[in-house]
VOLONU-460406 format. One record per residue: residue number from 1; z, y, x negated of N, C-alpha, C in turn. Coordinates in pm, 1 decimal, always signed. Layout:
REM VOLONU-460406
<NUM <Z Y X> <Z Y X> <Z Y X>>
...
//
This chain:
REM VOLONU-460406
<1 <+15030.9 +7882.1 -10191.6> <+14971.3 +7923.9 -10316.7> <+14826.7 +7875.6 -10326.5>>
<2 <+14780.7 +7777.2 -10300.5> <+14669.3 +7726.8 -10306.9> <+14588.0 +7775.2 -10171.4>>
<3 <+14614.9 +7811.6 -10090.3> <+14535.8 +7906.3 -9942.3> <+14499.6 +8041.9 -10032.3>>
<4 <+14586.3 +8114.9 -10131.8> <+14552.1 +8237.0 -10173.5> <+14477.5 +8222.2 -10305.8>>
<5 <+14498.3 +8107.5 -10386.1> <+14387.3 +8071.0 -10464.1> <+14245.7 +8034.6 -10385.2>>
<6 <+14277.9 +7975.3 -10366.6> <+14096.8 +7994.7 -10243.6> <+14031.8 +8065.6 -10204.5>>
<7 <+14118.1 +8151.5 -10114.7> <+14090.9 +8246.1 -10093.8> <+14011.7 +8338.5 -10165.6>>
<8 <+14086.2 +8408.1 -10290.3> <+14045.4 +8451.8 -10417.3> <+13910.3 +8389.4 -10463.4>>
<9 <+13954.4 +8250.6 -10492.6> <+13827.4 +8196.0 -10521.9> <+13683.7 +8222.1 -10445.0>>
<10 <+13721.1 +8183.5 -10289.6> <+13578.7 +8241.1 -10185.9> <+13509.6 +8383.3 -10178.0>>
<11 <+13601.6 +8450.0 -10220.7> <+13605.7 +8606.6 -10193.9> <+13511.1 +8614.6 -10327.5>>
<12 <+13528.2 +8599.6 -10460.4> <+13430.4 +8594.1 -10599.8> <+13350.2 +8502.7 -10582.0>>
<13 <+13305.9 +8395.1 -10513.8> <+13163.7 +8324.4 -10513.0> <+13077.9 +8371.7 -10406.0>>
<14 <+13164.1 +8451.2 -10299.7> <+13068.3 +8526.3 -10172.3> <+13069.0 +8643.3 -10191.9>>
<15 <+13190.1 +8726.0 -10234.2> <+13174.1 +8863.5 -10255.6> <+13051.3 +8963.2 -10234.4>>
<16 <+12962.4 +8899.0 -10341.0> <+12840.8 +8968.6 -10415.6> <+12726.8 +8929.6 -10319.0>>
<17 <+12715.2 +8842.2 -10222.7> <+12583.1 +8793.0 -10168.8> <+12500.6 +8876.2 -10166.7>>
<18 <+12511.2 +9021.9 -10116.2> <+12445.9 +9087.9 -10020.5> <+12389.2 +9198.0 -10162.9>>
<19 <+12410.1 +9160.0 -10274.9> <+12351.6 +9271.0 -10377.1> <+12212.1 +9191.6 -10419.4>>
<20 <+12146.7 +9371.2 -10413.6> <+11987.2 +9380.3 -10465.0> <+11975.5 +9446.2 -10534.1>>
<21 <+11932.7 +9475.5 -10652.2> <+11871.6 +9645.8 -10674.1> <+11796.1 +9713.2 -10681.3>>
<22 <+11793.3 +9789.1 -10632.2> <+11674.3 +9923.0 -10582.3> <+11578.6 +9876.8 -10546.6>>
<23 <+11500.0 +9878.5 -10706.9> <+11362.2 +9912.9 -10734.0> <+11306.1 +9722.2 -10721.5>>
<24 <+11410.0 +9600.7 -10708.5> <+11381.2 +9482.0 -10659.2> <+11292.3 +9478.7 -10552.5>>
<25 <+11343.9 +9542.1 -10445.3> <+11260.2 +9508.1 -10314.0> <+11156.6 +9630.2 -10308.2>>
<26 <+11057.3 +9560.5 -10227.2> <+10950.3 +9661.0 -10207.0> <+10965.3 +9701.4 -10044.9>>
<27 <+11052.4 +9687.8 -10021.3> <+11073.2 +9743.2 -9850.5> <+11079.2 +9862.2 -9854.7>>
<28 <+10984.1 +9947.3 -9870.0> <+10983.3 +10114.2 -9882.4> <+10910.4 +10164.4 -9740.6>>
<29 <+10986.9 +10260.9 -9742.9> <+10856.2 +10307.3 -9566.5> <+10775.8 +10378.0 -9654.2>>
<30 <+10696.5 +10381.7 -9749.6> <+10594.6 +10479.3 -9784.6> <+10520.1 +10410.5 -9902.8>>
<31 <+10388.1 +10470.6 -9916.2> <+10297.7 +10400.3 -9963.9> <+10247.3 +10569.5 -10064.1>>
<32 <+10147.2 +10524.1 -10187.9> <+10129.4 +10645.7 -10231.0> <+9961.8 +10604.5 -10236.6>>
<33 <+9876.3 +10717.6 -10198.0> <+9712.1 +10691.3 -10128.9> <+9644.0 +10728.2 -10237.1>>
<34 <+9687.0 +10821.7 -10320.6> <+9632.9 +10881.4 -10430.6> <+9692.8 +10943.5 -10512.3>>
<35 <+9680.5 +10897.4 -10662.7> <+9805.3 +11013.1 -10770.6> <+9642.7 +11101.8 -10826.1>>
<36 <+9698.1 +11252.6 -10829.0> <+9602.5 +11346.7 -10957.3> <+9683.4 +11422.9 -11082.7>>
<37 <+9571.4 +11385.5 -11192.3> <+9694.8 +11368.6 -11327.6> <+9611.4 +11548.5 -11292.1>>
<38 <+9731.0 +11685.4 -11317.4> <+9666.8 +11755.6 -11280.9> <+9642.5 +11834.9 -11455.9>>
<39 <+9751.3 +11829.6 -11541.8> <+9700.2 +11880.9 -11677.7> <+9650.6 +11784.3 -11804.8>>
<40 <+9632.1 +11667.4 -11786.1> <+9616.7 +11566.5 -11799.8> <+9636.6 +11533.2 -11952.0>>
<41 <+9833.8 +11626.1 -11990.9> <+9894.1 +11518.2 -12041.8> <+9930.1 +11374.7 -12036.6>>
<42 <+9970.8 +11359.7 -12151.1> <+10023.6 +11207.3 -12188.6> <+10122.7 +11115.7 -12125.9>>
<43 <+10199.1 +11233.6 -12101.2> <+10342.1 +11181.0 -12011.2> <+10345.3 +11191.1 -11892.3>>
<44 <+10187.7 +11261.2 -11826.6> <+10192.4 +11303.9 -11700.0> <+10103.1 +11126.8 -11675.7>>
<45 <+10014.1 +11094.7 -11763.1> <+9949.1 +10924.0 -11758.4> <+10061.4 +10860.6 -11759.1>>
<46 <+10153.9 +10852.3 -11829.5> <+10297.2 +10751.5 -11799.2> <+10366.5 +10719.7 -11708.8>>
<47 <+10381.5 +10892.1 -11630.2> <+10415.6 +10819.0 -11535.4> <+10387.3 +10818.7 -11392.9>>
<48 <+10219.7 +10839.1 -11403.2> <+10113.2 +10793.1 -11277.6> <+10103.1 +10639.2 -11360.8>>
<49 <+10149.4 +10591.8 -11444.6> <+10121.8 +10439.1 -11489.0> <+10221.0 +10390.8 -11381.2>>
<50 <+10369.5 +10435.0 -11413.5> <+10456.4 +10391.5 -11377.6> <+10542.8 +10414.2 -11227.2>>
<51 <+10444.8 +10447.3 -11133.8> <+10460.0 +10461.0 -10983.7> <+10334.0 +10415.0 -10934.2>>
<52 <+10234.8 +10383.2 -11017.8> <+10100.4 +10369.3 -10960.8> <+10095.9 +10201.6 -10891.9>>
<53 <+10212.5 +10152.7 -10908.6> <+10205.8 +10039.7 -10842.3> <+10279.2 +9994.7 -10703.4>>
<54 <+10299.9 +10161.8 -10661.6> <+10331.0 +10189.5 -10509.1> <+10187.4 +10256.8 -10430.0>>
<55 <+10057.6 +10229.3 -10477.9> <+9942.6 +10280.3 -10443.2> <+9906.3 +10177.9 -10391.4>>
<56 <+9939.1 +10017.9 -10410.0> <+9861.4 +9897.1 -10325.3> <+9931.8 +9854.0 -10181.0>>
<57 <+10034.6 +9902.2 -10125.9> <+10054.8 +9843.3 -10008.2> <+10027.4 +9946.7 -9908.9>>
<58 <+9997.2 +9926.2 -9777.1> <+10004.1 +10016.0 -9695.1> <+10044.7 +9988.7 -9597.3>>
<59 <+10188.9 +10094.6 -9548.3> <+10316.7 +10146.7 -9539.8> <+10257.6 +10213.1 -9430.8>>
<60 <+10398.0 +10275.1 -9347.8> <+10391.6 +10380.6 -9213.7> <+10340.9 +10474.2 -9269.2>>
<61 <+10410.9 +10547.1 -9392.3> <+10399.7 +10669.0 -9509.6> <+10301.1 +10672.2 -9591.8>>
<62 <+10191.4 +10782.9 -9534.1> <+10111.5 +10790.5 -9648.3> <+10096.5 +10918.4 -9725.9>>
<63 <+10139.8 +10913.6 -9883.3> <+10133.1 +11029.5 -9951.0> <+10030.1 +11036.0 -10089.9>>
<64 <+10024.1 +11173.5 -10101.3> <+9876.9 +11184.9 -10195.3> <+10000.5 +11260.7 -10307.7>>
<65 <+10017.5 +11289.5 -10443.7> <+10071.8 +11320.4 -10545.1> <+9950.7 +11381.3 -10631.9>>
<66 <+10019.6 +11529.4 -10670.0> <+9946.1 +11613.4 -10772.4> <+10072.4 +11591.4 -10877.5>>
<67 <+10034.9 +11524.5 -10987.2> <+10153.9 +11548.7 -11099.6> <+10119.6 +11643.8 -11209.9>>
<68 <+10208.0 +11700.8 -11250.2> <+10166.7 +11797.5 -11429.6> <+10319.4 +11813.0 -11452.8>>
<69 <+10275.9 +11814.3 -11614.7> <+10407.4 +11800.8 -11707.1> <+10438.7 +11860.1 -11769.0>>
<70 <+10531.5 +11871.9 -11806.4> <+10521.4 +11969.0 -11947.6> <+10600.6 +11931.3 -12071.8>>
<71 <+10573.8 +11915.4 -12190.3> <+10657.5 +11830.0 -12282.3> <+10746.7 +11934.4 -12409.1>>
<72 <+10862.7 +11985.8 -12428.1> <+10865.0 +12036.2 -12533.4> <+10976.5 +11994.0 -12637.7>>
<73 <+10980.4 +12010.2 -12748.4> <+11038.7 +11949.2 -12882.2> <+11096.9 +12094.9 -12986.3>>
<74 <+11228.8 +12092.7 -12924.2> <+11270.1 +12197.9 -13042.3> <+11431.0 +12197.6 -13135.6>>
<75 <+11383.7 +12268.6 -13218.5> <+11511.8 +12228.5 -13336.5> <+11663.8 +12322.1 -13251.8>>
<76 <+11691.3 +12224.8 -13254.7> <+11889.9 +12275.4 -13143.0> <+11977.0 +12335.7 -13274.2>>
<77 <+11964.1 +12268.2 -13412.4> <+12054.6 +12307.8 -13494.1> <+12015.1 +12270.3 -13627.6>>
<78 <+12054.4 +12364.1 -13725.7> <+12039.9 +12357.8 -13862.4> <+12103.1 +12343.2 -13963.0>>
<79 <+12059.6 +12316.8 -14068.5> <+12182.7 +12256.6 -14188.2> <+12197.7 +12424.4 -14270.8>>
<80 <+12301.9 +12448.2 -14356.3> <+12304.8 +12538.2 -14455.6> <+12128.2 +12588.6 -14572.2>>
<81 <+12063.4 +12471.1 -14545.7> <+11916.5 +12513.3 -14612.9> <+11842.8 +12547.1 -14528.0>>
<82 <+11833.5 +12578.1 -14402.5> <+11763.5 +12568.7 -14313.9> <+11678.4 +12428.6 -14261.1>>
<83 <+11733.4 +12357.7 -14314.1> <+11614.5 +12246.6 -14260.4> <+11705.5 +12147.3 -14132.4>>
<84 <+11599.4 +12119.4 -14022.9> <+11632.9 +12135.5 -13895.4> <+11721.0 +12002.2 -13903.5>>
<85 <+11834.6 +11965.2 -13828.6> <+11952.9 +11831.2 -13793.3> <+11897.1 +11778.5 -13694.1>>
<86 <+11928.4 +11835.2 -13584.4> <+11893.1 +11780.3 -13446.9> <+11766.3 +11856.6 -13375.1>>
<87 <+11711.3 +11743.4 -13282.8> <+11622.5 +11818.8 -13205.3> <+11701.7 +11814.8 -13048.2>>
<88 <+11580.8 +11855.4 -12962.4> <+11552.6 +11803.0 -12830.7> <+11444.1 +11819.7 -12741.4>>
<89 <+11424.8 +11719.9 -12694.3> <+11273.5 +11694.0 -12606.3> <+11338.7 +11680.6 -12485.1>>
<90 <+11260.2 +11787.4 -12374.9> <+11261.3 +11811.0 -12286.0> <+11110.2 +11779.8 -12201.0>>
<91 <+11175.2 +11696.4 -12107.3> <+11015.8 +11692.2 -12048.0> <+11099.9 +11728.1 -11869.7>>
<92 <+10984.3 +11821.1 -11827.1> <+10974.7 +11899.9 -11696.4> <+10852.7 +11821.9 -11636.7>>
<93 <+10861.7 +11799.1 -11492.5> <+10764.8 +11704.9 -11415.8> <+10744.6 +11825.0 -11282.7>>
<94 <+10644.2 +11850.3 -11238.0> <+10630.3 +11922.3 -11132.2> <+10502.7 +11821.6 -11017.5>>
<95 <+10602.4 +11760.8 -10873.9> <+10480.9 +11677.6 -10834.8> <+10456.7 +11759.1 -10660.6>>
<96 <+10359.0 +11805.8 -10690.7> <+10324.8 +11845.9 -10521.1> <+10301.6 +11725.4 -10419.2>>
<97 <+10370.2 +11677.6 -10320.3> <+10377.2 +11591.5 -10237.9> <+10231.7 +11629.0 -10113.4>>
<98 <+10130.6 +11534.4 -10051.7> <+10069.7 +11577.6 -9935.9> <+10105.9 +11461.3 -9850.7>>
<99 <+10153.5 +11528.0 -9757.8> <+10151.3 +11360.2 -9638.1> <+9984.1 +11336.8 -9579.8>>
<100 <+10006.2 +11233.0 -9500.5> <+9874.0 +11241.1 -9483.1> <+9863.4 +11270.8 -9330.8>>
<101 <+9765.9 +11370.7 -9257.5> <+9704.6 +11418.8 -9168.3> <+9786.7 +11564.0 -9147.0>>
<102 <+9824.3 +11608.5 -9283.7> <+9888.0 +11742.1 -9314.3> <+9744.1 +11805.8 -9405.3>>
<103 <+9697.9 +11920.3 -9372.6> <+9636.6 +11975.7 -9518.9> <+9682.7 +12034.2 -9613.7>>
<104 <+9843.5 +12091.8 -9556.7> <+9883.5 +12155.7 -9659.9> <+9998.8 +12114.3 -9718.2>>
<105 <+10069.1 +12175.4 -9803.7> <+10168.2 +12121.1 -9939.0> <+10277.9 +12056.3 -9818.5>>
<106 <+10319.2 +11940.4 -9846.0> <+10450.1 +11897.7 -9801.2> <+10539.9 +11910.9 -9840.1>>
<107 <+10573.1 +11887.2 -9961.8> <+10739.5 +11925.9 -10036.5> <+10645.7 +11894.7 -10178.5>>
<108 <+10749.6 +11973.9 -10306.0> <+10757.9 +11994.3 -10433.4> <+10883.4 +11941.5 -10460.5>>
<109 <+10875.9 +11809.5 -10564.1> <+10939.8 +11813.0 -10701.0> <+10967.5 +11838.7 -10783.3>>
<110 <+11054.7 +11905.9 -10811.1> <+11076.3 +11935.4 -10996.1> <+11175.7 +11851.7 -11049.4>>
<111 <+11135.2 +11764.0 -11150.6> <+11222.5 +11671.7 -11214.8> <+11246.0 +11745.8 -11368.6>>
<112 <+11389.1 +11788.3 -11432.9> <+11388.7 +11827.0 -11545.2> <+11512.2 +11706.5 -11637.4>>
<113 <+11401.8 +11660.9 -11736.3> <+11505.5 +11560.3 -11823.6> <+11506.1 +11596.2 -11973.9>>
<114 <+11597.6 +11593.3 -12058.2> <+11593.4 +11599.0 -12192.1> <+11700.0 +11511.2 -12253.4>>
<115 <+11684.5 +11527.3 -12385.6> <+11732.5 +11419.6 -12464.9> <+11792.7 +11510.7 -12595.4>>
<116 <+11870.8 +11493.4 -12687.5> <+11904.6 +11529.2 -12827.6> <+11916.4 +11414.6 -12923.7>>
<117 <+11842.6 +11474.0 -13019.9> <+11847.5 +11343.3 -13115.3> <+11868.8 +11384.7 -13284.5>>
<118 <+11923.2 +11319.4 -13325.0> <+11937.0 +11385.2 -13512.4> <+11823.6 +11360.5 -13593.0>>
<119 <+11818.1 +11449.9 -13730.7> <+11697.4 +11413.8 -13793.9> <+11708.9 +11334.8 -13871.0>>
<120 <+11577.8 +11229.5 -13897.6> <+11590.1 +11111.3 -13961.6> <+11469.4 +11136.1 -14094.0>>
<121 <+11519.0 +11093.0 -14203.3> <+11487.6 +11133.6 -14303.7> <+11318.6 +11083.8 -14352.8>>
<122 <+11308.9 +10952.0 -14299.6> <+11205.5 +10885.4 -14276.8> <+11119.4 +10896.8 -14158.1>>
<123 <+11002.8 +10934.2 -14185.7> <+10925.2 +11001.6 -14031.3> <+10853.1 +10941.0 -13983.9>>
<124 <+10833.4 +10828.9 -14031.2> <+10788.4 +10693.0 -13931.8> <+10883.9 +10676.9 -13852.9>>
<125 <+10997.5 +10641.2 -13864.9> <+11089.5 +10612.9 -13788.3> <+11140.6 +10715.6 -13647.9>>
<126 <+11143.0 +10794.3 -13727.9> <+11193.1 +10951.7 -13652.9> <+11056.9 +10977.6 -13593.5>>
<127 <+10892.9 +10905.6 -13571.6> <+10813.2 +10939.6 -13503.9> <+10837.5 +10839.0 -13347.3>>
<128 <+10859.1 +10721.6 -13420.1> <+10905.8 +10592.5 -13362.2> <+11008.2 +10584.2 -13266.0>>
<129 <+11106.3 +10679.2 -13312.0> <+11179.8 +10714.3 -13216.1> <+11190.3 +10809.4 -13122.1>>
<130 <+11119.4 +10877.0 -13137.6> <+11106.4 +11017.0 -13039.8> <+10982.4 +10949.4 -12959.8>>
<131 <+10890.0 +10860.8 -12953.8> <+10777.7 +10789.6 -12880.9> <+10937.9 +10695.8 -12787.0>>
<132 <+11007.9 +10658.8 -12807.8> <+11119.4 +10534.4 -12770.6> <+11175.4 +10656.8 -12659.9>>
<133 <+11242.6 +10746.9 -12721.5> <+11274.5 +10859.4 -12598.6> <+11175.0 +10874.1 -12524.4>>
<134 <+11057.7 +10915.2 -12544.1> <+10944.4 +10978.5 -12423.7> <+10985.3 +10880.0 -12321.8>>
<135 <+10950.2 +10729.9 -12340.5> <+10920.6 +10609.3 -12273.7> <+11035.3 +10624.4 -12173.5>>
<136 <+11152.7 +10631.6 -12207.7> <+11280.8 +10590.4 -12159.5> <+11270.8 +10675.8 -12078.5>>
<137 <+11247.7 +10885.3 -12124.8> <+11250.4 +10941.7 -12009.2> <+11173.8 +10957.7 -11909.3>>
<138 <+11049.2 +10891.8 -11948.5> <+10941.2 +10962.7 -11810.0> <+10948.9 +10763.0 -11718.8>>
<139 <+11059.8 +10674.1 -11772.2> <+11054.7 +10581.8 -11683.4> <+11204.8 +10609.0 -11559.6>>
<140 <+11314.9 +10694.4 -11621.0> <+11392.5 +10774.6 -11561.8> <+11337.0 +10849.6 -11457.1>>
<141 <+11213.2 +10956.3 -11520.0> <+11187.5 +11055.9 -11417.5> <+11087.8 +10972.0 -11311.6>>
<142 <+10992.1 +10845.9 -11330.6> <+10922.9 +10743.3 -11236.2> <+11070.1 +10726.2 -11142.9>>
<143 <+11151.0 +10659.9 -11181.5> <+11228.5 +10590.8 -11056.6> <+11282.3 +10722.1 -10998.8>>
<144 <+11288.8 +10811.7 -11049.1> <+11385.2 +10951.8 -10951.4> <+11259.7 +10973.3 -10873.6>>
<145 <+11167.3 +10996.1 -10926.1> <+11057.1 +11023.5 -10781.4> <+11046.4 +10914.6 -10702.5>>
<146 <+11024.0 +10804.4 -10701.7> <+11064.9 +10681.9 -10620.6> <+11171.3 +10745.7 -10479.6>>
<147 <+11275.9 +10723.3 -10602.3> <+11367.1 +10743.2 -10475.2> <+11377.7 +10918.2 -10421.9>>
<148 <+11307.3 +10977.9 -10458.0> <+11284.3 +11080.1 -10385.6> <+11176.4 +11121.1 -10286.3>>
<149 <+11104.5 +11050.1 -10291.5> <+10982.7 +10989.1 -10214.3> <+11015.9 +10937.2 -10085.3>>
<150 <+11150.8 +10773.3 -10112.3> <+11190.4 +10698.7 -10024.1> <+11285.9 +10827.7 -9978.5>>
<151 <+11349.4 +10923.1 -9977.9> <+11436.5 +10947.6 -9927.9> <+11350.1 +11078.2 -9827.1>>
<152 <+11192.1 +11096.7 -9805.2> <+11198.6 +11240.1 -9775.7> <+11156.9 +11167.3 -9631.3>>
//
């Protein structure tokens, strides 16, 4: 009984050694040489903010990124007065990939994310919160290009 308590026991204090996650290590084979904000929305700056800190090492992989975005906000459903319940914001990411000592297009991204949210009666809040969604999704659509990047 006490060999299989141990056991047990060793197995839950070693188990886990070997866990990292993801976006922890910077062991990436690829490096990014240049981002261009190409319509030079807001969310397309968010998230050249938020990959732009795979632009300082240099990697086997070198890639150049054209990003443009597109952001839209519409009423999904309505009450008996017409006045709108829920929305949803959809943001679409389109990133042209260049490797480097290629001139022409390497691969295209299309990242499509949205959200639904109810209406809030107070529009500070309900501004406050739809700024809280943007954030969340274009840091979603940063790590999916990441790992779509690492994976090409």
């Amino acid at each position: 009984m006490k060999k299989l308590l141990s056991c047990i026991c060793f197995l839950f204090v070693f188990g886990c050694a070997g866990y990292e996650p993801i976006f922890l290590t910077k062991d990436l084979n690829f490096y990014i040489n240049k981002i261009e904000n190409i319509d030079d929305e807001e969310i397309t700056k968010k998230i050249i903010r938020n990959i732009g800190s795979y632009k300082l090492e240099q990697k086997k992989i070198n890639y150049s990124l054209e990003v443009s975005s597109k952001n839209t906000n519409e009423i999904t459903s309505r009450d008996s007065k017409g006045d709108p319940q829920t929305y949803r914001i959809t943001i679409e990411v389109k990133i042209d990939v260049f490797k480097e000592g290629q001139a022409s297009l390497f691969n295209t991204i299309n990242i499509k994310k949205d959200f639904t949210y109810n209406y809030q009666v107070n529009q500070f809040d309900l501004s406050q919160y739809k700024k809280d969604i943007i954030q969340n999704l274009t840091s979603k659509i940063s790590e999916e290009i990441i790992l779509k990047l690492q994976l090409m």
